[in-house]
N, C-alpha and C positions, 0 to 999 in steps of 0.2 A: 113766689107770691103767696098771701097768705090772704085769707078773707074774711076781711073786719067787718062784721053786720051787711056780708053784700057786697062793700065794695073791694076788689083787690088791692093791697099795697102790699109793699117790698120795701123790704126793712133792709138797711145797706149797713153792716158795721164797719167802724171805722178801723179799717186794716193800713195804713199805708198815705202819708202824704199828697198824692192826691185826693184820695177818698175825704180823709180833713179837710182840705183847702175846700174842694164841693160840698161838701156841711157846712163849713162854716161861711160860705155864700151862698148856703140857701134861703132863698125868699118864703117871708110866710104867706100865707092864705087862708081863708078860712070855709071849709067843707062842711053843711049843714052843720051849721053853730060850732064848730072844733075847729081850734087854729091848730093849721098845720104847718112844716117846714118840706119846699120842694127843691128836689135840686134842678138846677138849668139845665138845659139842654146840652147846651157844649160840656158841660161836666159828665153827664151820662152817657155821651158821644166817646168825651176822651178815657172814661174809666172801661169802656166796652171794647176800646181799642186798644187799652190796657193789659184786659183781662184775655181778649182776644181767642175765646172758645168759640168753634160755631155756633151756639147762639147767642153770644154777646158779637160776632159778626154780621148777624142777621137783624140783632138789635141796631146794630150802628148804621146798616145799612136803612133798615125804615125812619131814625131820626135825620138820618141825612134828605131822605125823601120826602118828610111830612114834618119836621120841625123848623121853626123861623132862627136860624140861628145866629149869632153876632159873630161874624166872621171875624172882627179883630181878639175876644175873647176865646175864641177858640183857637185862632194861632200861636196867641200867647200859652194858653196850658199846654198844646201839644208841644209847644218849644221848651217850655219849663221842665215838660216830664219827659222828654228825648221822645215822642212819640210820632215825630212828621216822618218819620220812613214808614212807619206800620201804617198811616194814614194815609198815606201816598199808593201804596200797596191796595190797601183796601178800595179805594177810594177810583183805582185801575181797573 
């Protein structure tokens, strides 16, 4: 994370076919007057289960807890990126 006047963000490059597909369905928004781009949930879910370091497993496990997430959107990327056995695991 890095800290822009205060607030933390985390700059994600785009390494890798998922990582594209969740930028390029990032929704904007706009954060005191600056539009920004966010990725979803299920994107930062599947890229953490992706990346699958202890703490992109600790990550995934608090989005799993505290994010609203669209369960058919998120079956979908995990099945696009072979990722429903690491999710399955995790998620055990």
């Amino acid at each position: 994370l890095v800290m822009v006047e205060g607030i933390p963000v985390q700059f994600i490059p785009v390494y890798n076919e998922l990582v594209k597909e969740a930028v390029e369905s990032a929704v904007e928004a706009t954060y005191r007057r600056i539009r920004i781009r966010v990725l979803g949930p299920e994107y930062l879910l599947a890229i953490a289960v992706q990346t699958n370091r202890p703490k992109d497993r600790e990550r995934a496990i608090q989005l799993l807890s505290q994010a609203k997430l669209d369960s058919k959107l998120l079956g979908r990327v995990l099945k696009k990126y072979g990722l429903g056995e690491r999710y399955g695991k995790l998620k055990a």
